[in-house]
N, C-alpha and C positions, 0 to 999 in steps of 0.2 A: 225951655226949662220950666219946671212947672211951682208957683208961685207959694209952697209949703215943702216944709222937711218933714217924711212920713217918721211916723209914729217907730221905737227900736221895737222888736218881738217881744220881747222881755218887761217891759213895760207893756207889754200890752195884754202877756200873760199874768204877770202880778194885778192890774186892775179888776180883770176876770175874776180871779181868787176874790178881792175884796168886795166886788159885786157880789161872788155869789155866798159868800159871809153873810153879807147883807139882807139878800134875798132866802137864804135858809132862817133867818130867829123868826119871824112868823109860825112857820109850821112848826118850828121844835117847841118856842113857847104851848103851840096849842096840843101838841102830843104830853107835853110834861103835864099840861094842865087835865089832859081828860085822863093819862095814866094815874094822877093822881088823887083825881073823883072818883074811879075806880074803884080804890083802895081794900072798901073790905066786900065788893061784889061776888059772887061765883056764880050767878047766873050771864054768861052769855047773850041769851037771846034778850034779856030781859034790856041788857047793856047796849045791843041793836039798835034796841027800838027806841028806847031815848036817845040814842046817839042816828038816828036814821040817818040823818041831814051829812053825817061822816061821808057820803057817798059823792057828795057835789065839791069836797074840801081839794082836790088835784083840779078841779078844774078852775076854782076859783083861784088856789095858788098863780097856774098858768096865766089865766088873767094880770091876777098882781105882779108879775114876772115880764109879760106883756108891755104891762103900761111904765112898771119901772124903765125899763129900757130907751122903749118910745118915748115915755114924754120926757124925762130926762135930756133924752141927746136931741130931742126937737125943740126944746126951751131953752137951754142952754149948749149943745152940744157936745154934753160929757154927763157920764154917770157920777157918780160921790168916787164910786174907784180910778176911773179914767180924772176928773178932775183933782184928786191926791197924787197920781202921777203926772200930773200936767201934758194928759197928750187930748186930745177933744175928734169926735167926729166933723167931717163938712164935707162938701160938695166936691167932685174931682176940680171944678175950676176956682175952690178957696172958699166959696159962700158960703153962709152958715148951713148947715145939714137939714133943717125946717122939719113942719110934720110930715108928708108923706112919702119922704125919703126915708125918714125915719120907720116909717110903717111899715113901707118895704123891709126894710131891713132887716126888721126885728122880726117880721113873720116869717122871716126866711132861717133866723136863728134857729128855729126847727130842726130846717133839714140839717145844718151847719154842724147842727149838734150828733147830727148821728154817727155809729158807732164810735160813739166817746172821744167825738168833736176831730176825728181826725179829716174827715170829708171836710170840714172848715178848713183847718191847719194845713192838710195838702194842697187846696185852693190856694190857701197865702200865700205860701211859698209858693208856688208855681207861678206868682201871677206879679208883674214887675212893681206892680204899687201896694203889695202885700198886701189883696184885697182877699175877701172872702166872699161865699156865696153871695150872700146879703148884701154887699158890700158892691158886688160887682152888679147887682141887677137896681140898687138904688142909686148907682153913679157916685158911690159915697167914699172916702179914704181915712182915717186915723191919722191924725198928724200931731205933731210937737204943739205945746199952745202957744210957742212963739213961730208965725207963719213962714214969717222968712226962711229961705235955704241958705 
């Protein structure tokens, strides 16, 4: 028997949501903020080219999206959404989740996420510890944050 009570779906899909609440005010602050520089422009190009640097703004998201994750559940092992539901990432054998579980993981959120995170969700389900890509290639599980079964 294995030494944690996994994490319910549900909780684990509500955490998600407020993560990604979390990880969207960034970029909408900074879309409100330059739609609103905007304001009485009609030149385009002109808007370009003071704005050039718009072009590195998905990658730096990705980034902060990245590290949210990562270091969150390698510091602590839960995000702000996973710790408001009280469920926390760790190790398949209980131990805290550390950084390059964590690393794994979250790079693999990538793939997990393709065509609208069902390649994740099918994984889970199919897999007895409700693991997901990430999940299964970092040895890592979602569990209750009280360990015991």
């Amino acid at each position: 028997m294995e030494p944690y009570r996994l994490a319910v779906w549900w909780r684990r899909a509500l955490a998600w949501w407020i993560d990604l609440l979390i990880i969207c005010i960034p970029p909408c602050v900074w879309i409100i903020g330059v739609w609103s520089d905007m304001g009485g422009r009609y030149r385009v190009e002109s808007w370009y080219q003071e704005y050039l640097w718009f072009e590195w703004l998905p990658w730096a998201w990705l980034l902060f999206v990245y590290l949210y994750y990562g270091v969150a559940e390698a510091v602590g092992g839960a995000t702000p959404g996973k710790r408001l539901l009280s469920i926390r990432v760790v190790r398949t054998d209980g131990s805290p989740c550390g950084a390059a579980a964590s690393a794994v993981r979250n790079l693999v959120r990538f793939l997990d996420a393709l065509f609208f995170w069902w390649i994740g969700v099918l994984i889970a389900f199919a897999t007895r510890r409700r693991q997901r890509l990430g999940d299964l290639l970092a040895g890592t599980v979602v569990v209750s944050k009280d360990l015991r079964a």
